[in-house]
C-alpha positions as CSV (number, residue, x, y, z in Angstrom):
1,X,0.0,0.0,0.0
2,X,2.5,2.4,1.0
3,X,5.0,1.2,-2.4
4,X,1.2,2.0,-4.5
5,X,0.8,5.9,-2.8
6,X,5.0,6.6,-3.0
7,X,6.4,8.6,-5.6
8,X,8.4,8.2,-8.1
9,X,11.3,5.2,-8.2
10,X,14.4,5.3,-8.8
11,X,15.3,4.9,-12.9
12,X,17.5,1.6,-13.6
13,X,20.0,2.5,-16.2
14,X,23.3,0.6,-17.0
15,X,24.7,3.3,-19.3
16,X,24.1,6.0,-16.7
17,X,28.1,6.4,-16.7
18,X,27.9,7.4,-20.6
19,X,25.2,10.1,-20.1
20,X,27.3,11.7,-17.3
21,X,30.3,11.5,-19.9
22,X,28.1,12.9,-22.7
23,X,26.6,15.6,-20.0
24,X,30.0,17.0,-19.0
25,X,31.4,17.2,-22.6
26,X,28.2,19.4,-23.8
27,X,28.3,21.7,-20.5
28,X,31.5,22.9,-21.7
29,X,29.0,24.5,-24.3
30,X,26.6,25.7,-22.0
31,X,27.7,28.2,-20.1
32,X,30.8,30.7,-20.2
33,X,32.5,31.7,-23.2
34,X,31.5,28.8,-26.0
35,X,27.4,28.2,-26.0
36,X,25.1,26.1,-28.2
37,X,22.1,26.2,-27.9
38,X,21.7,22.5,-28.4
39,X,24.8,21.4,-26.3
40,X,22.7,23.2,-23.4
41,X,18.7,21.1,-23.6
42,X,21.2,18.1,-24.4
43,X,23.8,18.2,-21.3
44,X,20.8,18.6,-19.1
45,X,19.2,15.8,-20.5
46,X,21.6,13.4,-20.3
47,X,22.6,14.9,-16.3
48,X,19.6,14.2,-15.4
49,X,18.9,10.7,-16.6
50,X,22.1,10.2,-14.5
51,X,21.4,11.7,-11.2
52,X,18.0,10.0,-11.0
53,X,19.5,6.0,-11.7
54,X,22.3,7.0,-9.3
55,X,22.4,7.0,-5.5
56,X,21.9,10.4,-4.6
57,X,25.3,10.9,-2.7
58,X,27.6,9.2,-5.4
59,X,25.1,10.3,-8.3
60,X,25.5,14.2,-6.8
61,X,29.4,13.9,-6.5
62,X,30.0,12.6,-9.8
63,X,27.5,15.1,-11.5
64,X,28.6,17.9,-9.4
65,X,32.5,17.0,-10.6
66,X,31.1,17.4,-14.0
67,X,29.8,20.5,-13.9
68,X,33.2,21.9,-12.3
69,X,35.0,20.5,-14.6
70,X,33.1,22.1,-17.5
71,X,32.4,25.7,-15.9
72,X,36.4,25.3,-15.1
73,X,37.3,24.9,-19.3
74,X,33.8,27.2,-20.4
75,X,35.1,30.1,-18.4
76,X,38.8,29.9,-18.5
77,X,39.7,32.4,-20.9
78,X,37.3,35.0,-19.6
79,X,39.8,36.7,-17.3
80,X,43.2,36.3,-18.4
81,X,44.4,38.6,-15.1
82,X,43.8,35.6,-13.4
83,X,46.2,32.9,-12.8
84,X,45.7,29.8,-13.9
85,X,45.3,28.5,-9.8
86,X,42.3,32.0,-9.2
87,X,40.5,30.0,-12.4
88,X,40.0,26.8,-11.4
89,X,38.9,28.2,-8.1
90,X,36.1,30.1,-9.8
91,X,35.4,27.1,-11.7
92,X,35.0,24.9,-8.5
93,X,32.9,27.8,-7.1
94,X,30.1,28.3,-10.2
95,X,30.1,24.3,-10.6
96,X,28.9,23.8,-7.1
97,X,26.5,26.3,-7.3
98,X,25.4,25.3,-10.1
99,X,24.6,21.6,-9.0
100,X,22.1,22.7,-6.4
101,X,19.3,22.7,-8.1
102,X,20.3,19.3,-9.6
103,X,20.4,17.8,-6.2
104,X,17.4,19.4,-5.1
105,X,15.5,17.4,-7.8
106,X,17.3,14.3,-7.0
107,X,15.5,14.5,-3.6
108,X,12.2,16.3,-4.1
109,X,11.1,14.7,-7.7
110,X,10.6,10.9,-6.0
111,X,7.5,12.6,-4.5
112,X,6.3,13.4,-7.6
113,X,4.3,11.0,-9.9
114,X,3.1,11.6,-13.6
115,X,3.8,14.6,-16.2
116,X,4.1,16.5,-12.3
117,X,7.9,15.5,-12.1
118,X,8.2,17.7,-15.0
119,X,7.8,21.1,-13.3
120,X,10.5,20.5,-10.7
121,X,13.6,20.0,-12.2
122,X,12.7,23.8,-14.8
123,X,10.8,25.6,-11.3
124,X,14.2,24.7,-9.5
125,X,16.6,25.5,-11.8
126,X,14.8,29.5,-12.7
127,X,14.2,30.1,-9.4
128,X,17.7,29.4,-8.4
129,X,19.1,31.1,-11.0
130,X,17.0,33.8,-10.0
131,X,17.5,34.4,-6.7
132,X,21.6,33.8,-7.5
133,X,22.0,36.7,-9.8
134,X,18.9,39.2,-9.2
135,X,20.6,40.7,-7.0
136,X,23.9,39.6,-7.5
137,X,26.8,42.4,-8.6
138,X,28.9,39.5,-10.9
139,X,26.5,40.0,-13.7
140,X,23.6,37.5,-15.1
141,X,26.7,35.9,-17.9
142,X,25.8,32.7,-15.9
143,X,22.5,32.4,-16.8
144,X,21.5,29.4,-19.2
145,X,18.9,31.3,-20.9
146,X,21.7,33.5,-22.9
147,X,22.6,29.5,-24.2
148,X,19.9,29.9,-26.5
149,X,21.0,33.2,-28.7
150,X,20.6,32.1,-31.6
151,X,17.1,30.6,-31.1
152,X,15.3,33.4,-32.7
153,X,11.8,32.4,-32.2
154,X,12.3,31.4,-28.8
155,X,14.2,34.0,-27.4
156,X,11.4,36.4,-28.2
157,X,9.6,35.3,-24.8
158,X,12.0,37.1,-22.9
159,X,10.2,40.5,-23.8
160,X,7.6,39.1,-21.0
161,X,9.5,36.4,-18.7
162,X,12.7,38.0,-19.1
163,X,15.9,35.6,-18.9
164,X,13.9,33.1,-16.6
165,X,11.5,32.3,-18.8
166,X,13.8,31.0,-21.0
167,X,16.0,29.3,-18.7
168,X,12.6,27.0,-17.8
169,X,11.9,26.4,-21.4
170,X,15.4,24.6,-21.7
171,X,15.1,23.1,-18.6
172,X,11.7,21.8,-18.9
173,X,12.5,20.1,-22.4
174,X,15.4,18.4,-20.1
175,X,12.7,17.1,-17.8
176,X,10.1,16.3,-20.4
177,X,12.4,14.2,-21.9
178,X,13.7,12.4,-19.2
179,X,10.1,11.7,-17.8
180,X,9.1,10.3,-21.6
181,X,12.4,8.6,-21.4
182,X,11.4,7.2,-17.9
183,X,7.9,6.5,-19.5
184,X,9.2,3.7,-21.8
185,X,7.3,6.0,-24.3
186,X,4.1,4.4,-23.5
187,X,1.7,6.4,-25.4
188,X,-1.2,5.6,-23.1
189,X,0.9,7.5,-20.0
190,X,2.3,10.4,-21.7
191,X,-0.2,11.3,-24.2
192,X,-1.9,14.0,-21.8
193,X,1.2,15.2,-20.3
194,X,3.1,15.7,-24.1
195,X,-0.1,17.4,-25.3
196,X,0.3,20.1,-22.5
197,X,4.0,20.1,-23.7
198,X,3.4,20.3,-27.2
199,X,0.8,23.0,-26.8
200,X,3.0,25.2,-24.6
201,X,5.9,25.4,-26.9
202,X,3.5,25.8,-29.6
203,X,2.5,29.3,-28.5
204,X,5.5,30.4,-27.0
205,X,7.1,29.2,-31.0
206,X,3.7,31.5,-32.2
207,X,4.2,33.5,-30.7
208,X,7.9,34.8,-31.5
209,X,7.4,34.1,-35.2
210,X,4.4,36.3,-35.1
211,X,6.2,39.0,-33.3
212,X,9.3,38.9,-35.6
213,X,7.3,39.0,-38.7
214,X,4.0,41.0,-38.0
215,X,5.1,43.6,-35.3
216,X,8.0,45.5,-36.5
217,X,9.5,48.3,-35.5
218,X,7.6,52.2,-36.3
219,X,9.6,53.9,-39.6
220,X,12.1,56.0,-39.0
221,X,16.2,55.2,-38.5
222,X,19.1,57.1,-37.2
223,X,22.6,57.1,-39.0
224,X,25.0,56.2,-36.6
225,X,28.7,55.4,-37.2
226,X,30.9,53.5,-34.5
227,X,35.1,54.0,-35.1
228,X,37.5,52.4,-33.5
229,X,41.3,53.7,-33.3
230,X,42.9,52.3,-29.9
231,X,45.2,49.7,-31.6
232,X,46.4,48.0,-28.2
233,X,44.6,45.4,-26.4
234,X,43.5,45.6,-22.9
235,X,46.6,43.4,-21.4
236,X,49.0,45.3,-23.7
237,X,47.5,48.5,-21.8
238,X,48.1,47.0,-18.4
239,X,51.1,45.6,-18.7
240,X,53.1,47.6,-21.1
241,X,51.3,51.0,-21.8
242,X,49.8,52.0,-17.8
243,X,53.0,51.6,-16.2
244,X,54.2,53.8,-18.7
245,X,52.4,56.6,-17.0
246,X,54.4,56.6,-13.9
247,X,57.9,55.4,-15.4
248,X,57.6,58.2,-18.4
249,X,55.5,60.0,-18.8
250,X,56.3,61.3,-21.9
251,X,56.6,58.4,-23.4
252,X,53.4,57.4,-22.2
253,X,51.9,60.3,-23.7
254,X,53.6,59.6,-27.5
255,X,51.2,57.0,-27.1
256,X,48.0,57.7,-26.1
257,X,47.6,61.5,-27.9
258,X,47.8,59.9,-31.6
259,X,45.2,57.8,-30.3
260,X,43.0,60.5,-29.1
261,X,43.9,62.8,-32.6
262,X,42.8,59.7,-34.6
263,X,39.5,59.6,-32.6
264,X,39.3,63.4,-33.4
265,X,39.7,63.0,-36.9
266,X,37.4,60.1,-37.8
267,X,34.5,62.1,-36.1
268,X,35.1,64.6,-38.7
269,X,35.2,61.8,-41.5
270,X,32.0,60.3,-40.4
271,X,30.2,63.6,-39.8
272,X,30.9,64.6,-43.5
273,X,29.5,61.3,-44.7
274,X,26.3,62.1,-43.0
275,X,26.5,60.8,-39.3
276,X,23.6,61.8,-37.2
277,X,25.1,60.6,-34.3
278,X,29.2,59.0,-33.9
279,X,30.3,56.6,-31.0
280,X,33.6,55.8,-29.6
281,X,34.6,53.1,-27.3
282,X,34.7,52.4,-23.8
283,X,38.2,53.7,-22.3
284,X,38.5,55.3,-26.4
285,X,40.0,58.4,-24.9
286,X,42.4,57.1,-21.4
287,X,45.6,59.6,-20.3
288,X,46.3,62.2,-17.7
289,X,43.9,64.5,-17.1
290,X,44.6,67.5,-18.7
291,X,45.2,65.3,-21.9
292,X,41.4,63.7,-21.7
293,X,40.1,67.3,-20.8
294,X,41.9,68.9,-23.6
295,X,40.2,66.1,-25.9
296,X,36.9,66.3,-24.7
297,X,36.9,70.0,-25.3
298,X,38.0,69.7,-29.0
299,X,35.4,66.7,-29.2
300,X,33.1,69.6,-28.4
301,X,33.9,71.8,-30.7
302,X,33.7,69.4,-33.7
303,X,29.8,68.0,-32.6
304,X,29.3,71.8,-32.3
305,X,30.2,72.8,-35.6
306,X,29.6,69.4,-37.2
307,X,26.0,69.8,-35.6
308,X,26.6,66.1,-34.3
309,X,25.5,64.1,-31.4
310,X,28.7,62.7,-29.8
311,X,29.0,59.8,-28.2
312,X,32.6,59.2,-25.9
313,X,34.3,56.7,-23.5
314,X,37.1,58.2,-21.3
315,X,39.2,57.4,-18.4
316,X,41.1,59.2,-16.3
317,X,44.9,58.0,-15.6
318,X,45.4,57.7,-12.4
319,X,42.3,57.5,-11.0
320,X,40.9,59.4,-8.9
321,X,39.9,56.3,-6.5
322,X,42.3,53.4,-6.8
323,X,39.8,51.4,-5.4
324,X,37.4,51.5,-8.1
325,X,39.6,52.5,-10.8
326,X,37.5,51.2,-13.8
327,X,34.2,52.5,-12.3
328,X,35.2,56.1,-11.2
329,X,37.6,56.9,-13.7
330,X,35.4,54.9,-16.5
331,X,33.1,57.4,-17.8
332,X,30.2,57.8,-20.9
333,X,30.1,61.1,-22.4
334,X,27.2,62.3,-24.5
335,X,27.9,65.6,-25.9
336,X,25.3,67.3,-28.5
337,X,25.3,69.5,-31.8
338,X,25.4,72.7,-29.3
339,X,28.9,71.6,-27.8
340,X,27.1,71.2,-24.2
341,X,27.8,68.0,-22.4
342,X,24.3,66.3,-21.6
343,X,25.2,63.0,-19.9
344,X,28.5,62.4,-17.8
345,X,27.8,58.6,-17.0
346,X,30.5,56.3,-14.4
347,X,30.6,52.6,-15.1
348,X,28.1,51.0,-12.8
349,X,28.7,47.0,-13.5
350,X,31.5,44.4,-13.2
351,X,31.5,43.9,-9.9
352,X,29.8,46.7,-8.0
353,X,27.5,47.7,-5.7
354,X,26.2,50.8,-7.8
355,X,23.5,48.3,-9.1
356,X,21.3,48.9,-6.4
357,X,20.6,52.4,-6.7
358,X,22.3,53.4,-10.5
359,X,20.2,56.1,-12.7
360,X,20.4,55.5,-16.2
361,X,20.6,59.0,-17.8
362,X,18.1,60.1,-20.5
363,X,18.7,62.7,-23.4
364,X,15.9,63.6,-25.8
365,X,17.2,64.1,-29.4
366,X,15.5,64.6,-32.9
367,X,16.4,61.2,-33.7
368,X,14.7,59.7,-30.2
369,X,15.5,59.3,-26.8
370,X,18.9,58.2,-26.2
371,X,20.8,56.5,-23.2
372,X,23.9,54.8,-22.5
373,X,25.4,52.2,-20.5
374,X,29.2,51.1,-20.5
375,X,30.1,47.4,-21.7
376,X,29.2,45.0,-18.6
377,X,26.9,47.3,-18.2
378,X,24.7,45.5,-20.1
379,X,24.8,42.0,-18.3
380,X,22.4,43.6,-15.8
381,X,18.6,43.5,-17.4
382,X,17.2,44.7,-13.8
383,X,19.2,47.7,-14.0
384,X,19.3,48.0,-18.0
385,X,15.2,47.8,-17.6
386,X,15.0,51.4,-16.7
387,X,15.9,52.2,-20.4
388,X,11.9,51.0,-21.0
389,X,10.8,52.4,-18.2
390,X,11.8,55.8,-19.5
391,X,10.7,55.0,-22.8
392,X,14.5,55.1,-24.3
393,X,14.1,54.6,-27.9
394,X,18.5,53.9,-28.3
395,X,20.9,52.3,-26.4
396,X,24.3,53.0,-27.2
397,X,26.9,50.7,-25.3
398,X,30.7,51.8,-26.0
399,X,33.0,48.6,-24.8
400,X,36.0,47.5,-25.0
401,X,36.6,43.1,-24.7
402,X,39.1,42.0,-21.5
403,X,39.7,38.9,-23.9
404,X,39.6,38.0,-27.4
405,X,37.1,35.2,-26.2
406,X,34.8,37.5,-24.8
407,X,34.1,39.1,-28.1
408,X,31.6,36.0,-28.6
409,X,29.9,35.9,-25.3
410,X,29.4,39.6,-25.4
411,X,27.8,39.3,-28.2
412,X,25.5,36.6,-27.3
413,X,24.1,38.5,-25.0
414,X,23.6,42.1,-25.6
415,X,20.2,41.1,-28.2
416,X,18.2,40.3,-24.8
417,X,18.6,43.7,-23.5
418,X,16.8,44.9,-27.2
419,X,14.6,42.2,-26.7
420,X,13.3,42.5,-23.1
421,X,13.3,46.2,-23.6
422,X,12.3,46.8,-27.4
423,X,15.2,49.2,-28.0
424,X,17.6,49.1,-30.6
425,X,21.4,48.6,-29.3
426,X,24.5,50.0,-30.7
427,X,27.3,48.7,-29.2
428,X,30.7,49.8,-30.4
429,X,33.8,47.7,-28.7
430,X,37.6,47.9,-28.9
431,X,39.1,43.9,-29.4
432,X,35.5,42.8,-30.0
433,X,32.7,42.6,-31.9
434,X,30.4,45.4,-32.8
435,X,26.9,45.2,-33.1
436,X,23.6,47.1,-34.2
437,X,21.0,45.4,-33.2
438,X,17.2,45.9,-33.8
439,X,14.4,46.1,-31.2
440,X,13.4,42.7,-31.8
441,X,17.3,41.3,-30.8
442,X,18.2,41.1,-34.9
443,X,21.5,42.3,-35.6
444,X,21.3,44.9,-38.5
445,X,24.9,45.2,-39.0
446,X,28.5,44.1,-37.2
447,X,32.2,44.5,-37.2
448,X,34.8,42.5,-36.0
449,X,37.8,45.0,-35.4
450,X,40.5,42.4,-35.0
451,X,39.5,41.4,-38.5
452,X,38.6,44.7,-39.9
453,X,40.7,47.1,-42.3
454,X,38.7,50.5,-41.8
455,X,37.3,49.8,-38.3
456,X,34.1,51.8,-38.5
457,X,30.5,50.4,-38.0
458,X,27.7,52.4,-40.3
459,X,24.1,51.1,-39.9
460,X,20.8,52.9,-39.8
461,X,19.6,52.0,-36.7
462,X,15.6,51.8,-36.2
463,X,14.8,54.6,-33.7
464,X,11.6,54.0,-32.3
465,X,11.0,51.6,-29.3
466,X,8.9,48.6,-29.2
467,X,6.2,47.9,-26.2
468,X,7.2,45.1,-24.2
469,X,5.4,43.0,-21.0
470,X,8.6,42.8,-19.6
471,X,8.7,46.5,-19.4
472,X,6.0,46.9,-17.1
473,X,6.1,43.1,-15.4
474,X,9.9,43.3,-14.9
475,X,11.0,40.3,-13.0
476,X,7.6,39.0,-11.9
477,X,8.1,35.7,-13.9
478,X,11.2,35.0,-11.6
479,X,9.8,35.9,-8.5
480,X,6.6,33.5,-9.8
481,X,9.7,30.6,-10.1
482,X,11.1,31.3,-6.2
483,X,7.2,31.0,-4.8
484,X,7.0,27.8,-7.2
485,X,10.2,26.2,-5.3
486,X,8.6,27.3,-2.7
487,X,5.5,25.4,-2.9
488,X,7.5,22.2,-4.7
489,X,9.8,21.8,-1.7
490,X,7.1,22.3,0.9
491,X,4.7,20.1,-0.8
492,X,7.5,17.3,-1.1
493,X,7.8,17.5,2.7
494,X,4.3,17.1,3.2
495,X,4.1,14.0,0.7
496,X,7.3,12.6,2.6
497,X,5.8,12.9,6.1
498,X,2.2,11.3,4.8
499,X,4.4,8.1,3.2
500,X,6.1,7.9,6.5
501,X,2.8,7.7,8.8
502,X,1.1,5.4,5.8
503,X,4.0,3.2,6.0
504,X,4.3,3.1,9.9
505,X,0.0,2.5,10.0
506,X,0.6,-0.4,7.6
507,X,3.3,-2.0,9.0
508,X,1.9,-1.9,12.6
509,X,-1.4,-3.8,10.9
């Protein structure tokens, strides 16, 4: 009797050791710096047909070891600062976080029965992703949802769920499969349960094909031209150029003024081919102070006569707080056809607290409402949200790429902040790639300045928002996840407690 009301049994599998192999060699393309979008519903599909025919202590270990492993490779090359010893730490670290949620389900699913076990596995996973980086300074790069970029259809269901919505989608298929898997595909048992499937995805797949091809953006474009001119990395900077500044000066200074002339001189080119609006990089313009001041006021006085909108990254060397030195010193300047400055924007992301309370500064132009955030910036849809709220119509995003690798994983996920947002993006990066990207997440145009000969990015970008749910909902769809783990863990310690005194009544008769 008590066997009949139980849950869920344990899965007998004799290749489970294969899926765990199979798991850990596509979670190296799940998260960090190399995602697929079909490495990520496989890896999950395969760790969880493990963990459920394993033991749960052995079965955790293993699959927890896995995850390490492959966060360890996936994320190696994000920060080459670090030594080699700081990297696997912080692959140790994200691994066992991020094998929580799988033991979680290990423990609560076996109280479960039916197309029910499902919803656990996806509920636990969103909500713990969730509650890890909501309010979390280290940025939402973790999140599995950005796994599925190039899912165009898909992805669209971030402009109401946000990121979490999409993390359950590929975590649900995960489950779905496993439990059809666990079925023995006996069309008899999952026939309801796959129809509910079936049908979800079926409007959520409607529902971005009908919003990519019916509701496009209003008419009406701005002509925006992104140049790049720094011609040294970022660790050539650090390591060869910044001590520079202390050691000679002068020398320094031979190096970093032809970089700021050349900056100078391609805003002239681009306003003469009919630039509305130009945009140099994060950092475009770093140097002593009186060097970047001296810069910034000639800046001025070509958007002034050019009648230009002027968009400019600076930095101050050294800055003025060595604690934060790429947050204080790390600023966005907008300056418009008048000459005036009408934005003078810090770095709020990568690491800091300024999430909590950062104000996103609007300008109103004839071409739409404009705002900006710096590189990293970007990773933060909670903060990046306000762009909606104050009806931004473009999002300009100077940057400039740590690593050669990150060019791809920046790019990957800057179209969610269009999408979740319906604004168009123009992100312009030093050692990266640059992007225009429509309201809708479509790229309209790129450049890959490693590769390129004239480094300048030209697009008419649409400028005219798009309404989104997520605009006014914001992060209800995670919050909904965290009550839904929640109600899955309390209602699997209710089920366990009834088995028990079931099981104690039966025996005693």
């Amino acid at each position: 009797m008590a066997k009949k009301q139980g849950s869920t049994p344990l899965v007998s599998d004799r290749l489970s050791y294969l899926w765990l192999v199979i798991a850990a060699v596509m979670l190296v393309f799940t998260y960090g710096m190399y995602r697929n979008l079909l490495a990520a519903g496989l890896a999950y599909i395969f760790l969880l047909r493990f963990m459920r025919s394993r033991k749960v202590g052995v079965g955790y270990l293993l699959a927890m070891a896995a995850l390490i492993v492959a966060n360890t490779i996936s994320w190696w090359n994000m920060d080459t600062s670090l030594p080699p010893v700081g990297r696997m730490i912080f692959g140790l670290i994200v691994g066992a976080i991020y094998s929580i949620p799988l033991l979680l389900d290990r423990v609560l699913v076996r109280r479960f029965r039916g197309f029910a076990t499902t919803m656990v596995f996806p509920v636990l996973v969103t909500g713990f992703e969730f509650l890890g980086m909501w309010p979390n300074p280290l940025t939402t790069s973790g999140s599995l949802a950005y796994s599925q970029h190039g899912a165009a259809f898909l992805s669209q269901i971030t402009s109401i769920t946000g990121l979490w919505g999409l993390t359950f989608l590929v975590t649900w298929f995960a489950a779905v499969v496993n439990w059809l898997w666990a079925e023995g595909m006996n069309w008899m048992r999952i026939r309801r349960g796959l129809a509910i499937y079936v049908g979800v995805m079926f409007l959520v797949l409607v529902y971005g094909v009908v919003r990519l091809n019916y509701f496009l953006p209003q008419s009406g474009t701005v002509r925006i031209h992104g140049v790049v001119e720094t011609d040294y990395t970022r660790e050539e900077w650090n390591k060869t150029i910044l001590p520079l500044s202390e050691t000679s000066p002068e020398q320094f200074r031979a190096i970093t003024q032809p970089t700021f002339e050349r900056y100078l001189q391609a805003t002239i080119r681009g306003a003469e081919a009919g630039a509305q609006i130009v945009v140099w990089p994060e950092l475009a313009i770093e140097g002593f102070q009186n060097d970047v001041n001296a810069t910034i006021e000639e800046a001025r006085n070509i958007a002034h006569r050019e009648g230009i909108y002027l968009v400019i990254g600076t930095g101050v060397v050294p800055p003025s707080d060595p604690k934060h030195p790429y947050l204080d010193a790390n600023k966005l300047i907008v300056i418009g056809p008048d000459g005036k400055i009408l934005v003078d924007q810090v770095k709020y992301g990568c690491g800091s607290t300024r999430i909590y309370n950062f104000d996103i500064q609007t300008i109103d132009t004839p071409y739409g409402r404009l705002a900006g955030v710096i590189c990293c910036d970007l990773d933060y849809p909670y903060v990046v949200r306000q762009v909606s709220q104050k009806d931004v119509d473009i999002l300009v995003v100077p940057a400039f790429e740590p690593t050669p690798e990150n060019l791809i994983a920046h790019s990957q996920m800057a179209p969610f902040r269009a999408i979740e947002n319906g604004v168009s993006i123009f992100r312009i990066t030093i050692q990266g790639l640059s992007m225009a990207i429509d309201p809708f997440g479509r790229e309209i145009g790129s450049m890959n300045d490693t590769a390129a000969d004239q480094r300048v990015l030209v697009t008419q970008l649409p400028n005219q928002r798009v309404f989104t749910i997520y605009s006014v909902v914001g992060e209800l769809f995670g919050w909904l996840m965290v009550a839904s783990m929640a109600f899955i863990i309390l209602w699997a310690i209710i089920r366990g407690r009834k088995s028990q005194v079931e099981g104690a009544s039966n025996a005693s008769n």
